[in-house]
N, C-alpha and C positions, 0 to 999 in steps of 0.2 A: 635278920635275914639269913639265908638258908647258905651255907659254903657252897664254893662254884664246884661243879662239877669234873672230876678229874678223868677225861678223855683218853681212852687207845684208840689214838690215832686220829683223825678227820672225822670232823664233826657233819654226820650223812641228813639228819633230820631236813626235810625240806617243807619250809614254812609257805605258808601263801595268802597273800590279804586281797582280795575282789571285794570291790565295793561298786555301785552305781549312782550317779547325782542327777536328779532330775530339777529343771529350771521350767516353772510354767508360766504361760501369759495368753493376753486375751487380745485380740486384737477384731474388729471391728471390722474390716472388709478383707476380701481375698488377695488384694494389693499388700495391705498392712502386714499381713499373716508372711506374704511371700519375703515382705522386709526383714521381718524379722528373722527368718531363716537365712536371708543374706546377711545380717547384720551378725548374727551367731559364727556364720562360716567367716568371715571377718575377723570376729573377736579372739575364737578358739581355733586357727587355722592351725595348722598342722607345725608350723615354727612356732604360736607359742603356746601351743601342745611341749614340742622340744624344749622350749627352756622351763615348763613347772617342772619336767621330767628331770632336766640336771640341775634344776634346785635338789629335787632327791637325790639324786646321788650325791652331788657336793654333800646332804645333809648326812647321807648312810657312810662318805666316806669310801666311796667304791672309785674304778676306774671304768670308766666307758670304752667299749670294743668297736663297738660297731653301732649305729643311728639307721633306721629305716622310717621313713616317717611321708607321708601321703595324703593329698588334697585329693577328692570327688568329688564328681560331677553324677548328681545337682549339688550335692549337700555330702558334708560331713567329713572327717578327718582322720587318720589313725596314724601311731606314732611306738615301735618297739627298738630298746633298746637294751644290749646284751653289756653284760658288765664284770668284769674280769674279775677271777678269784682272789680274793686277798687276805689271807693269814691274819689274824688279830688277838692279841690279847682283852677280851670286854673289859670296861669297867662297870659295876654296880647299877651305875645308871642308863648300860645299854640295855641291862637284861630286866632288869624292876619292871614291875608292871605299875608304868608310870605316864601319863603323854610323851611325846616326841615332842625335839626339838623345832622351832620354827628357824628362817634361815639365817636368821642374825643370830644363833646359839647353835653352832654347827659342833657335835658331839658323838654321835653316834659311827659305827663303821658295818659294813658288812662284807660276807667273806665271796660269795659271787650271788648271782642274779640276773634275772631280765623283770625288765618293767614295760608293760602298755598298756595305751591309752586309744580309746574308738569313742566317737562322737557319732550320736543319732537325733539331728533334728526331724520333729514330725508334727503333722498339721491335723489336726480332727479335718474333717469334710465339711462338718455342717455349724459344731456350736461355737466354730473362734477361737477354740482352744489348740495352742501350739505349745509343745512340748522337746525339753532341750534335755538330752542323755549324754551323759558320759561315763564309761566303764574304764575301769584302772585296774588292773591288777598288776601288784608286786609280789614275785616269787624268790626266798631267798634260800641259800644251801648253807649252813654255817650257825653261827652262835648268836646272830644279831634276828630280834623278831622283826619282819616287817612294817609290823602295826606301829613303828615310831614313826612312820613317813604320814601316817593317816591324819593327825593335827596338821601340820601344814597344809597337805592335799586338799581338805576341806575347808580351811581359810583362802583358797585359790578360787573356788568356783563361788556362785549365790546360789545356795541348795536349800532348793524346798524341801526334796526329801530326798534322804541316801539310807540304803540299803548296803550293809557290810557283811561282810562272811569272811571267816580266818579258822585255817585247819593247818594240823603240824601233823604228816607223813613220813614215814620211813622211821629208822630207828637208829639210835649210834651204841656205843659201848663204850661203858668204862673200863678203868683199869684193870678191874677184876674179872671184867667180859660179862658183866652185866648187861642187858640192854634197859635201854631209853626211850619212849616212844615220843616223850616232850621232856625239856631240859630249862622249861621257866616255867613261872607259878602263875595261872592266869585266871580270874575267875570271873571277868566279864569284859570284853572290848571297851565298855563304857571307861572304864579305869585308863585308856590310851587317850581320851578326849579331856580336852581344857575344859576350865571351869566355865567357862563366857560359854562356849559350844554346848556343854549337858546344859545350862540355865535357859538356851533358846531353842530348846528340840523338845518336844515328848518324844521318850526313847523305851523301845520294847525289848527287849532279850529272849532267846530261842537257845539252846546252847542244848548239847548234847555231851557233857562231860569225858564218859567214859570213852568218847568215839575222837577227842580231843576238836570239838565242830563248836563253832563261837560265832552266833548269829546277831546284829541289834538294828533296829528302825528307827530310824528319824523322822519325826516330824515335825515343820517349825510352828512353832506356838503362836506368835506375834502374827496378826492375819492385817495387813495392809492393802486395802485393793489397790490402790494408785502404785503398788511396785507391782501390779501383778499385768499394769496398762500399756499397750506397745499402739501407736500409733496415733491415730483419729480418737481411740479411745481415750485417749487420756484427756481431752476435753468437750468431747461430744456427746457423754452419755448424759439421759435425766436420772434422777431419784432412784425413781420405777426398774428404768434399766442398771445401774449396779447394783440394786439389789438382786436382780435377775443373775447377771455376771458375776457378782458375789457366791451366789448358792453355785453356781455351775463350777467355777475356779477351785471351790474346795471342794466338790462331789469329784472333781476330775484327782485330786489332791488325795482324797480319802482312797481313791479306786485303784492308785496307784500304791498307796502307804501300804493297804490290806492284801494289796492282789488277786485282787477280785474283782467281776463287776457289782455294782449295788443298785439297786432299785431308783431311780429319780426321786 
């Protein structure tokens, strides 16, 4: 491994991980559909929005300033919070490009940041399909990369498919007054994810090296309809109809992975 880099002065590089998790299901009547968007606004309401948010920090090792955090009407949640600068010496394994820890192995620190989180439930009109969003992004100022929060993050939600992006801006200098533009060795996000998580994703990569831009797509392999069933559907469909809801749940799945529409 590569020696740590010797800094004049405050380390300015400002890291940023945005990623989005989508949850889909099917449900059967306009009743069912509205359920389960109550049942979403329920689940991931805006307190516990707040507590996956200070599992991160607990996990980053930061201090919390200030909690903003918001229930709407009809639907949906969002939750930012600012988090105090904190001095640190890294060890090895904050900076390696390695998974983050989960929260019973709390290791990592970082030097300041804000983190939030916005929920988007939403209903197709016509074919049953309701759709569960959630945007995270953590931005940090300092030596610690964000992409360690990212393992845990996605052990918190059931994500059919998540979309990540992670870019390092600004520059610092060394001792010699060198600049910096990135200060750790990174060559694909996927290297941030547990082994269990890459084994149940197909995962794409986009990355733009020279621009320090690190893109990857998830998609879950394992296709279960009955986890994909909210309501009446889960025991009123025939043969005929999950096959039917079957092609529609992953066409809606595909349209979403590719961002695009595609053909029926």
């Amino acid at each position: 491994m590569k020696s740590k880099l010797k800094l004049h002065g405050f380390n300015n590089l400002t890291k940023t991980l945005s990623f989005n998790i989508y949850d889909i299901c099917y449900a059967e009547s306009p009743q069912d559909l509205q359920a389960y968007v109550e049942y979403i606004n329920q689940e991931y309401d805006a307190e516990r929005l707040t507590q996956i948010l200070t599992d991160v920090v607990d996990i980053i090792g930061a201090n919390i300033l200030n909690i903003a955090r918001q229930d709407y009407e009809p639907q949906g949640a969002s939750v930012t919070i600012l988090i105090s600068e904190q001095p640190v010496t890294p060890t090895d394994s904050q900076i390696e490009e390695s998974p983050g820890p989960l929260p019973d192995t709390i290791l990592a620190h970082l030097d300041k940041s804000h983190i939030t989180v916005h929920t988007y439930p939403e209903i197709h009109p016509v074919d049953g399909i309701a759709t569960f969003r959630v945007d995270i992004d953590v931005s940090t100022c300092g030596v610690i990369s964000p992409l360690k929060a990212l393992n845990y993050l996605i052990h918190q939600f059931d994500s059919d498919i998540v979309t990540v992006d992670y870019r390092v801006r600004g520059f610092t200098r060394d001792i010699e007054g060198k600049k910096h533009f990135i200060d750790h060795e990174i060559n694909s996000i996927q290297n941030y994810l547990s082994e269990d998580t890459k084994s149940a994703y197909q995962l794409t990569d986009v990355n733009v090296y020279q621009e320090n831009l690190f893109h990857t797509k998830m998609l879950l392999k394992d296709f279960e309809l009955d986890n994909y069933l909210f309501g009446d559907a889960t025991n009123n469909l025939s043969a005929e109809q999950r096959a039917q809801v079957t092609e529609r749940v992953k066409h809606e799945m595909l349209e979403i992975f590719y961002a695009r529409n595609m053909p029926a």
